[in-house]
N, C-alpha and C positions, 0 to 999 in steps of 0.2 A: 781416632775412633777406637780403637786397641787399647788404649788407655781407658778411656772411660767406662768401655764394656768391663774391663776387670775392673775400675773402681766401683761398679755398680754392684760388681759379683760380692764384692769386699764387701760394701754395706747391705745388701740382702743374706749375707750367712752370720757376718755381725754379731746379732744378739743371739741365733740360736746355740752359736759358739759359745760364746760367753756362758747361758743358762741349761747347756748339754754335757760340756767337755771340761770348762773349766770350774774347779769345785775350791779353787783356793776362796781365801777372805780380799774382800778388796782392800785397797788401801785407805785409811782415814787422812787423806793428807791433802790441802788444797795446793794450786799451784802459787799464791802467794805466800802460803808456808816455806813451798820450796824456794823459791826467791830468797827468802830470810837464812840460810844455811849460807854458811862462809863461800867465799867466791871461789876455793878453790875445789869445793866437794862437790861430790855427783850431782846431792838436792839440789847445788843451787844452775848446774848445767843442765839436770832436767827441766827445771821449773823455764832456763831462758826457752830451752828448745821446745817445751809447749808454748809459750808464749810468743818466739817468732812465726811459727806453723799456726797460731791463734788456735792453738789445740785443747783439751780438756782431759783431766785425766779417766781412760777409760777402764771403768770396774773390771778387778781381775786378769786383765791383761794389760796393764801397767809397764810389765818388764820390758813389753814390746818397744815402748816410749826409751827405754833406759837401753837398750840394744842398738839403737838407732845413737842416742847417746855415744857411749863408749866406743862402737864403732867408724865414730865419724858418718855417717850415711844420710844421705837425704830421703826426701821424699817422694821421688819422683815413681811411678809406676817400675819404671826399669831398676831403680835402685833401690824397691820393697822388694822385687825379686831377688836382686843380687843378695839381701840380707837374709832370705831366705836360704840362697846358695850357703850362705856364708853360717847359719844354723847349721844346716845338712851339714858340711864339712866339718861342726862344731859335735857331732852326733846328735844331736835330736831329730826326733823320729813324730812326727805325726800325720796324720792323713791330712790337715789342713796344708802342712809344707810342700806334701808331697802332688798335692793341688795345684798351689800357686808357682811351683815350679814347673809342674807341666804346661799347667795351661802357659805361665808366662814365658818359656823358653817355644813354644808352637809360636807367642805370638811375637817373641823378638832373636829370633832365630841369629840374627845378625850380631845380638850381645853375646852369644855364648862365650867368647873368651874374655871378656869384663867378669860374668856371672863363673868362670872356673877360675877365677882371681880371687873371687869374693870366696868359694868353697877350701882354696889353698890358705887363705888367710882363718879362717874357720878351723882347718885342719891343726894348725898351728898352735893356735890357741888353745888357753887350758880350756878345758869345760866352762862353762859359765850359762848356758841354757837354764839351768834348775836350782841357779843359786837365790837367794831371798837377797834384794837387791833393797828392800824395804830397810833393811838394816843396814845398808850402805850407805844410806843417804848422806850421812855424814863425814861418810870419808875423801878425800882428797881424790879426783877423779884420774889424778896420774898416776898414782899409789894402785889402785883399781887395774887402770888398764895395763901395768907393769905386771904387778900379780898375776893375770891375765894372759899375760905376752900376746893384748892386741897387739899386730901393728897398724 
């Protein structure tokens, strides 16, 4: 039940997000483009990871798709928080973050030490929040999260 109330929350703030806060350009790229980018580069791990999640690329918040990438993370409601934790430790700063971590830390009180895993590992890492990842597509997605120092 806890899950789905926040997936609901998610898709009712959705578009106003996208057409309020976010002012970048979308990307022109479909998900069988990304497919076609060598096996070892980001495009073509984004394009599987929409494609296993039966996902689509969403205008201007894209990166979100390619964070979930790089950091290994899934889907789950608990582990869109944790990737949240793992932004915040990463510095990024927005009211939406500071949202989904509230709310989703009241409702999974019991992940807190998975979600300060997720914000150490964030800590860690170089920046990467604000990078144009559109231009990455190409690259080699080890090379990425080396630069990076995901772990």
């Amino acid at each position: 039940m806890k899950a789905l109330f926040i997936e609901k929350m998610f898709e009712l703030t959705k578009k106003p997000y996208q057409k309020l806060i976010k002012k970048n350009q979308p990307w022109e790229v479909s998900v069988s483009e990304l497919i076609f980018h060598d096996e070892e580069t980001l495009g073509f791990h984004l394009g599987c990871f929409l494609l296993k999640y039966d996902f689509e690329m969403q205008p201007q918040v894209e990166d979100h798709d390619v964070f979930h990438v790089l950091t290994n993370t899934g889907i789950s409601v608990p582990e869109e928080i944790g990737m949240q934790y793992f932004l915040l430790g990463n510095g990024k700063r927005s009211l939406y973050l500071f949202i989904s971590i509230m709310v989703g830390t009241v409702f999974y009180p019991f992940r807190i030490p998975v979600f300060y895993s997720f914000y150490k590992r964030g800590r860690q890492s170089h920046r990467l929040y604000d990078l144009d990842f559109f231009k990455m597509l190409g690259q080699p997605i080890k090379d990425i999260q080396y630069s990076l120092n995901i772990q």
